[in-house]
N, C-alpha and C positions, 0 to 999 in steps of 0.2 A: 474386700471382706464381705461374706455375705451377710445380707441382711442391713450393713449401713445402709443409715438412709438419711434423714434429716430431724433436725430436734425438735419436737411436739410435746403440749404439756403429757401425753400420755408417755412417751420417752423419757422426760423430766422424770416424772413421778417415779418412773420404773427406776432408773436410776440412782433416783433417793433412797426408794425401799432396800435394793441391791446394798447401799454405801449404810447404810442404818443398820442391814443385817450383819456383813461384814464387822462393822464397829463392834456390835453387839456380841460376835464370836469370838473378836480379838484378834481377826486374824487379817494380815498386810494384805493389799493385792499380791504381793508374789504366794502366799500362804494359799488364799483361795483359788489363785490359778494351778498350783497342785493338785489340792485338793479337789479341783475340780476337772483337771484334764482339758481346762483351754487356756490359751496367752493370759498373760498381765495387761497387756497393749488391750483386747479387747474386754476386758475387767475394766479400762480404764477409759475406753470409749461408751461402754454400758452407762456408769456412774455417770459419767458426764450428759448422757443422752441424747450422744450422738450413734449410737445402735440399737435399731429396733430387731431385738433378737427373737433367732426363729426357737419354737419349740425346744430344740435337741438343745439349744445353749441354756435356755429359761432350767432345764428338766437339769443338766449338767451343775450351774451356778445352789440350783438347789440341793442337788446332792453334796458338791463341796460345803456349802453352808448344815447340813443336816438339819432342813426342812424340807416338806412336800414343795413341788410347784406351786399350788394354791399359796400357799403359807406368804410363798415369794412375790406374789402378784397380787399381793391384797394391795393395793394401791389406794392412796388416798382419795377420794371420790370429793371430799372437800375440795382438797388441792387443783382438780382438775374443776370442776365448780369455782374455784375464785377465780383461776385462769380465764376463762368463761366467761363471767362478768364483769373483770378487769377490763377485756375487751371491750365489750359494751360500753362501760363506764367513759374508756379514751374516745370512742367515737361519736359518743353525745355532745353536742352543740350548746352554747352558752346559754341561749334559749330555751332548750329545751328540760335543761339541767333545771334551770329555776320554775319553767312550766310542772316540773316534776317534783321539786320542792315545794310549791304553793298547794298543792291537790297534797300531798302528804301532811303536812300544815295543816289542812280544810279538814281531814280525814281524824284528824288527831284530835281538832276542837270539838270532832263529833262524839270522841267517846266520853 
């Protein structure tokens, strides 16, 4: 399938947008695969984020939905931001965690 590739929170996200709009239309994955002139199957790899789709699918999923492209790829910038930092957060050290809560502490009795 073109365009599979592997799940990234940028994939997540898209996904979600995808599965939010659909809900939001009312309409089944078979509904917007109609609608939009591609598989269910890749409707259903999209949502899940495991398809990082090219153009011609993004421009196609928005047609079925009757939005722009943009409209479709407004992606949450939070979401990819907490991903981000979540990371962060697991890769901190017990040490450093509390090195990082004491200066926060110290920061706070300053104001």
């Amino acid at each position: 399938m073109p365009g599979r590739s592997y799940t990234s929170a940028i994939t997540l996200a898209f996904g979600a947008r995808l599965r939010f709009l659909r809900d939001e239309c009312g309409l089944s994955m078979q509904g917007l695969a109609r609608a939009s002139h591609i598989s269910a199957a890749t409707i259903c790899y999209a949502e899940s984020g495991l398809l990082n789709p090219t153009v011609e699918t993004i421009a196609k999923l928005a047609c079925g939905l009757g939005v722009s492209p943009m409209h479709l790829m407004m992606l949450s910038v939070e979401r990819c931001e907490h991903e981000r930092h979540a990371e962060t957060v697991r890769a901190l050290t017990v040490p450093a965690v509390r090195a990082s809560r004491e200066s926060l502490e110290a920061k706070h009795h300053l104001l």
